[in-house]
C-alpha positions in Angstrom: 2.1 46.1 -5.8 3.7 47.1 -2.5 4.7 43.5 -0.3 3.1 41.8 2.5 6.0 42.0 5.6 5.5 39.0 7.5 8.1 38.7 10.8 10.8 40.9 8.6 10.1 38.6 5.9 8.6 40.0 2.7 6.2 38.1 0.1 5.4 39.7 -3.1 1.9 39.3 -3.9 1.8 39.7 -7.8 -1.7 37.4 -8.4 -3.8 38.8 -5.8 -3.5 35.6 -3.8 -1.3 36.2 -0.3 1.3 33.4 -0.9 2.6 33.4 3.0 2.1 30.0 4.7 -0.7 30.0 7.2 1.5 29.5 10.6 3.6 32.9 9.8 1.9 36.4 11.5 2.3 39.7 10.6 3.8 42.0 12.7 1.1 43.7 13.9 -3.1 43.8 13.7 -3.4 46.1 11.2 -0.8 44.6 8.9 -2.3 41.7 9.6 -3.9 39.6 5.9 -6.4 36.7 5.3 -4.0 33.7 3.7 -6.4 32.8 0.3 -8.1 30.1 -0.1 -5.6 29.2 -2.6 -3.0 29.7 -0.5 -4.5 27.4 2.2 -4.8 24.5 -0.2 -1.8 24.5 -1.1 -0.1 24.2 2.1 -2.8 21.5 2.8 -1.6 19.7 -0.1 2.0 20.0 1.2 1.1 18.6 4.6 -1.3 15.6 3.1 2.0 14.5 1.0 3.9 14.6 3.6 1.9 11.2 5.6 3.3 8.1 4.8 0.9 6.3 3.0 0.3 3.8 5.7 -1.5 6.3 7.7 -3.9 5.6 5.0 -3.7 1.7 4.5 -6.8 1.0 6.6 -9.1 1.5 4.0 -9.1 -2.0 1.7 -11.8 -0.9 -0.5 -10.0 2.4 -1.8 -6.8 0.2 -2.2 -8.2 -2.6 -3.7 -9.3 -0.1 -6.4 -6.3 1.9 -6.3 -3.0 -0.7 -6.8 -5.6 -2.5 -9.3 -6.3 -5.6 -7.9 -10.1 -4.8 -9.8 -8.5 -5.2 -13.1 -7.8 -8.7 -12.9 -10.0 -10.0 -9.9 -12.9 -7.8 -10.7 -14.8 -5.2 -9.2 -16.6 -6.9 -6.4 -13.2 -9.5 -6.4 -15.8 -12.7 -7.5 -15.7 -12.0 -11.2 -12.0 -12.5 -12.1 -11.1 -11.6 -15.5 -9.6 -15.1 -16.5 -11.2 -18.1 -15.1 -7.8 -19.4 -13.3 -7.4 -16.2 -11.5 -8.8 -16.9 -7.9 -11.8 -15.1 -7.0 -10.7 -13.6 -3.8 -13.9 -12.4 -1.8 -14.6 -14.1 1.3 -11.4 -15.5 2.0 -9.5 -15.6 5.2 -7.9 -12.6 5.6 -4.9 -14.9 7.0 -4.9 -16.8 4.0 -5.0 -13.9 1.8 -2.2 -11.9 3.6 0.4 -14.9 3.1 -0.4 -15.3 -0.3 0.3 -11.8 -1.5 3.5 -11.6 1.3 4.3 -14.9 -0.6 4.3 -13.7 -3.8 6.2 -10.3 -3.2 8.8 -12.4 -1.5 9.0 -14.8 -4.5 8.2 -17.7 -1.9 5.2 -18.7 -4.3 6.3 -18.8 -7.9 3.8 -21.0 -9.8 0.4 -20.8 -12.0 -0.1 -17.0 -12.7 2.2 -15.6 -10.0 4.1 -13.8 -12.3 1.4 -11.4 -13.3 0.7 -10.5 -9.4 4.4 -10.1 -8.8 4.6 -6.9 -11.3 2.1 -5.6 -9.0 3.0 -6.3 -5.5 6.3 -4.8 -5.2 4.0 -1.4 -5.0 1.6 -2.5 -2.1 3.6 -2.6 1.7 3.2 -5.1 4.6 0.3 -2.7 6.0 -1.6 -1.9 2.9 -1.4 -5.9 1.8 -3.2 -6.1 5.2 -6.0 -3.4 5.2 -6.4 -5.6 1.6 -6.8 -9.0 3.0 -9.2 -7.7 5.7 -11.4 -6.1 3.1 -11.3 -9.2 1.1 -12.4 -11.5 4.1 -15.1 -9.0 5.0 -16.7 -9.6 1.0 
């Protein structure tokens, strides 16, 4: 399979799929090939990893769900698993947001802090606060 030449630079296009990022040209129009739509993905997948995950922080519901606050505290954050886990929907956002900075920070060490400290050490200062808003909006 002869190569694609794209600015004097040559990819080899063994699978059929062009595997030259999107922002390179070729040198001229006829030369010029359609990136795949494989190829596009992939360089979309690059960029996405790329964003600090605080860019998406501002969604509480999908982190609620994703750093597994739902496993203990339950799905809609009323029905906690074990009766001394605090139900957490409704509650000031203010009051929520300490808490979990308090825990992380080992400021609050009592009752079942211990469980929620094994999980906060993933969640940053901006996701624990897209959290606590989501919590007071329940």
């Amino acid at each position: 399979m002869e190569p694609l030449r794209l600015n004097n630079i040559f990819f080899f296009n063994a699978g059929g799929d062009n595997i030259a990022p999107p922002f390179l040209f070729s040198e001229s129009e006829t030369n010029m090939k359609f990136i795949s739509t494989s190829t596009l993905l992939v360089t979309a997948s690059i960029l996405l990893a790329a964003i600090p995950s605080s860019v998406f922080a501002a969604d509480g519901a999908a982190l609620y769900k994703a750093k597994t606050c739902i496993a203990c505290h339950g799905a809609d954050a009323q029905t906690p698993i074990m009766p001394t886990y605090p139900k957490l929907a409704g509650q000031s956002a203010g009051y929520a947001l300490q808490q979990m900075k308090d825990i992380k920070s080992g400021a609050r060490n009592n009752g079942m802090t211990a469980a929620m400290k094994g999980v906060m050490h993933l969640v940053s200062d901006e996701e624990m606060a897209a959290l606590a808003d989501y919590l007071e909006s329940l």
